[in-house]
N, C-alpha and C positions, 0 to 999 in steps of 0.2 A: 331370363332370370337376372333381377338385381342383384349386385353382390355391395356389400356394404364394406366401402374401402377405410379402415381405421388407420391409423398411425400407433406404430408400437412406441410406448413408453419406452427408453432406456434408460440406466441408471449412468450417471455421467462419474463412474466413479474415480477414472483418473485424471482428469481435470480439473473433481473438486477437488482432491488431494494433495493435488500440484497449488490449487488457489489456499487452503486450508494451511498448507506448511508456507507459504508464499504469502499470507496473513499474521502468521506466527513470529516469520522474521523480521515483517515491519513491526511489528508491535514491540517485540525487541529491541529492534535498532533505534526506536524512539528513547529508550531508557538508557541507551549508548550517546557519546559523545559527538554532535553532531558539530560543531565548528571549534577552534581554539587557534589562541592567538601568544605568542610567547614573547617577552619584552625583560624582564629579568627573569620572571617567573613561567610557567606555564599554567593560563586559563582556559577550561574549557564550555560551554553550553551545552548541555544536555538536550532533547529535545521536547521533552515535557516541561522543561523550563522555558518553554516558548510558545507561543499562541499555535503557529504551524505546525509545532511539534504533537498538543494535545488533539489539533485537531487529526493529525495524521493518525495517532495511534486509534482514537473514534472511529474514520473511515477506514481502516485497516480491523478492526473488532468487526465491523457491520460487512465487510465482505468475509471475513469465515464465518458469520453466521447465515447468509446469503447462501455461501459451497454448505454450507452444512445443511441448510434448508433444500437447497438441490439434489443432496444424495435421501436426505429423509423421503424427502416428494417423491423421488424419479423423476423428475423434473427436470430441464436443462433448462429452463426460461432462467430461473433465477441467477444462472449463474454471466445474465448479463448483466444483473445488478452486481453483483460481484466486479466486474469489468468497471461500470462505471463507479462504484466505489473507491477502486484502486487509480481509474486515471483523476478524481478529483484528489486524491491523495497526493496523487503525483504533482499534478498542478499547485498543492500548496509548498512540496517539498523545494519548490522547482521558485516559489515565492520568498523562500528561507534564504534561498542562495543568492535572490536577487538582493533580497536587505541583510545581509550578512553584518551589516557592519552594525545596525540596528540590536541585533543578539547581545552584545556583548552592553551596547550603553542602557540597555532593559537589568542585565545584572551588576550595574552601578559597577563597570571593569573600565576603566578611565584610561585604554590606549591606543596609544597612536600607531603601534603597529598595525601589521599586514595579517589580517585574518583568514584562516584558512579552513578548507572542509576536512570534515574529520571521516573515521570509518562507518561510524551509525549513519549518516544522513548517505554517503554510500549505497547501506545497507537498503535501507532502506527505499532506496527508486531503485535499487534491486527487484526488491518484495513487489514493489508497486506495479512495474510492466509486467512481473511474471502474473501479478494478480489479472490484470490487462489481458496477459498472451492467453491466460488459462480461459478464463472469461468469455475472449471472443471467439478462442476455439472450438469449443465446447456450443456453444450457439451456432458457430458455420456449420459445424458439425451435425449438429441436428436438424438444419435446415435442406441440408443436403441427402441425407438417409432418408 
Protein backbone atom coordinates (compact mmCIF):
# COMPACT_ATOMS: atom_id res chain seq x y z
CA UNK A 1 0.00 0.00 0.00
CA UNK A 2 1.08 3.61 -0.96
CA UNK A 3 0.75 5.96 1.55
CA UNK A 4 0.74 9.53 0.24
CA UNK A 5 3.20 11.48 2.54
CA UNK A 6 1.83 15.42 2.83
CA UNK A 7 3.56 18.17 4.70
CA UNK A 8 1.29 19.68 7.42
CA UNK A 9 0.67 23.36 6.88
CA UNK A 10 1.52 25.31 10.15
CA UNK A 11 0.49 28.50 11.06
CA UNK A 12 3.73 30.49 11.94
CA UNK A 13 2.01 32.37 14.33
CA UNK A 14 4.80 33.67 16.63
CA UNK A 15 7.22 34.47 14.36
CA UNK A 16 5.06 36.50 12.34
CA UNK A 17 4.12 38.44 15.50
CA UNK A 18 7.54 38.78 16.56
CA UNK A 19 8.30 40.13 12.56
CA UNK A 20 4.86 42.19 12.67
CA UNK A 21 5.65 44.15 16.10
CA UNK A 22 9.38 44.09 14.77
CA UNK A 23 7.96 46.02 11.52
CA UNK A 24 5.90 48.37 13.67
CA UNK A 25 8.90 49.68 15.43
CA UNK A 26 10.93 50.27 12.37
CA UNK A 27 8.29 52.23 11.00
CA UNK A 28 8.36 54.24 13.91
CA UNK A 29 11.85 54.73 14.57
CA UNK A 30 11.89 56.13 11.11
CA UNK A 31 9.60 59.19 12.12
CA UNK A 32 12.07 59.49 15.29
CA UNK A 33 15.22 61.20 15.28
CA UNK A 34 17.84 59.42 13.53
CA UNK A 35 21.28 61.69 13.76
CA UNK A 36 21.84 65.24 15.52
CA UNK A 37 24.44 67.34 15.82
CA UNK A 38 24.78 70.32 18.41
CA UNK A 39 27.00 73.36 17.89
CA UNK A 40 25.12 76.25 19.62
CA UNK A 41 21.81 74.77 18.96
CA UNK A 42 20.60 71.35 18.70
CA UNK A 43 19.78 69.81 15.10
CA UNK A 44 18.20 66.87 14.39
CA UNK A 45 17.33 64.59 10.96
CA UNK A 46 14.39 62.64 11.08
CA UNK A 47 14.47 59.65 9.01
CA UNK A 48 11.97 60.35 6.55
CA UNK A 49 13.71 63.41 5.89
CA UNK A 50 16.23 61.28 4.13
CA UNK A 51 16.38 58.96 1.19
CA UNK A 52 17.37 55.84 3.65
CA UNK A 53 15.07 56.84 5.93
CA UNK A 54 11.88 56.59 3.40
CA UNK A 55 13.37 53.87 1.97
CA UNK A 56 13.60 51.97 5.27
CA UNK A 57 10.15 52.84 6.42
CA UNK A 58 8.86 51.17 2.59
CA UNK A 59 10.92 47.87 3.37
CA UNK A 60 9.79 47.86 6.89
CA UNK A 61 5.73 48.28 5.64
CA UNK A 62 6.44 45.38 2.84
CA UNK A 63 7.80 42.91 5.64
CA UNK A 64 4.56 43.15 7.97
CA UNK A 65 2.60 42.81 5.08
CA UNK A 66 4.78 39.72 4.09
CA UNK A 67 4.30 38.19 8.32
CA UNK A 68 0.89 39.23 7.71
CA UNK A 69 0.48 37.39 4.45
CA UNK A 70 2.28 34.36 6.29
CA UNK A 71 -0.25 33.94 9.15
CA UNK A 72 -3.29 34.66 6.57
CA UNK A 73 -1.69 31.68 4.10
CA UNK A 74 -0.41 29.25 6.83
CA UNK A 75 2.29 29.65 5.02
CA UNK A 76 5.75 30.09 6.32
CA UNK A 77 7.53 30.57 2.83
CA UNK A 78 6.67 34.17 2.97
CA UNK A 79 8.10 34.96 5.97
CA UNK A 80 11.56 34.74 4.18
CA UNK A 81 10.48 37.59 2.22
CA UNK A 82 9.99 39.17 5.50
CA UNK A 83 13.76 38.34 6.39
CA UNK A 84 14.94 39.78 3.18
CA UNK A 85 12.98 42.94 3.51
CA UNK A 86 14.42 43.62 6.82
CA UNK A 87 18.04 42.78 5.96
CA UNK A 88 17.74 45.14 2.81
CA UNK A 89 16.51 47.62 5.48
CA UNK A 90 19.19 46.96 7.39
CA UNK A 91 21.74 47.58 4.74
CA UNK A 92 20.28 51.02 4.00
CA UNK A 93 20.19 52.05 7.64
CA UNK A 94 23.68 50.77 7.81
CA UNK A 95 24.37 53.36 4.48
CA UNK A 96 22.77 56.29 6.69
CA UNK A 97 25.48 55.86 9.22
CA UNK A 98 28.06 55.63 6.72
CA UNK A 99 27.04 59.21 5.09
CA UNK A 100 26.02 60.77 8.15
CA UNK A 101 27.61 63.81 7.61
CA UNK A 102 25.68 63.99 4.23
CA UNK A 103 22.11 64.12 6.43
CA UNK A 104 22.71 67.18 7.87
CA UNK A 105 24.18 69.24 4.51
CA UNK A 106 20.62 67.70 2.54
CA UNK A 107 18.78 69.85 5.38
CA UNK A 108 20.80 73.06 4.45
CA UNK A 109 22.37 72.69 8.58
CA UNK A 110 25.87 74.41 7.71
CA UNK A 111 28.02 72.46 10.65
CA UNK A 112 30.98 71.79 11.41
CA UNK A 113 30.50 69.76 14.31
CA UNK A 114 30.61 66.10 15.29
CA UNK A 115 27.53 64.41 14.26
CA UNK A 116 26.06 61.80 15.96
CA UNK A 117 23.35 58.80 15.95
CA UNK A 118 20.39 59.30 17.58
CA UNK A 119 17.58 56.86 19.31
CA UNK A 120 15.34 56.13 15.99
CA UNK A 121 18.07 55.06 13.71
CA UNK A 122 19.04 52.75 16.95
CA UNK A 123 15.60 51.69 16.88
CA UNK A 124 15.47 50.92 14.12
CA UNK A 125 18.35 48.09 13.15
CA UNK A 126 16.69 46.95 16.13
CA UNK A 127 13.37 46.28 14.21
CA UNK A 128 15.44 45.27 11.22
CA UNK A 129 17.55 42.02 12.64
CA UNK A 130 14.43 41.11 14.78
CA UNK A 131 12.57 41.24 11.31
CA UNK A 132 15.77 39.13 10.07
CA UNK A 133 15.89 36.79 13.26
CA UNK A 134 12.07 36.27 13.03
CA UNK A 135 12.17 35.55 9.25
CA UNK A 136 14.79 33.06 9.19
CA UNK A 137 13.44 31.32 12.06
CA UNK A 138 10.44 30.74 11.01
CA UNK A 139 11.74 29.29 7.59
CA UNK A 140 14.54 26.82 9.58
CA UNK A 141 11.86 26.01 11.27
CA UNK A 142 9.61 24.77 8.74
CA UNK A 143 12.32 23.27 6.92
CA UNK A 144 13.09 21.09 9.66
CA UNK A 145 9.44 19.75 10.80
Amino acid sequence: MNRIITRRRTRPDAAAAVALAASAVTVVATFLPWAGVTVLVTFTVRGVDTDQGLITCVLAAVGALTALVAVIACDGRAMLATAAAGFTALGTELVFAFRLDEAFTEGAVGTDGPAGLAVGWFLAILGSLTMIGAGLYETFRRRRD
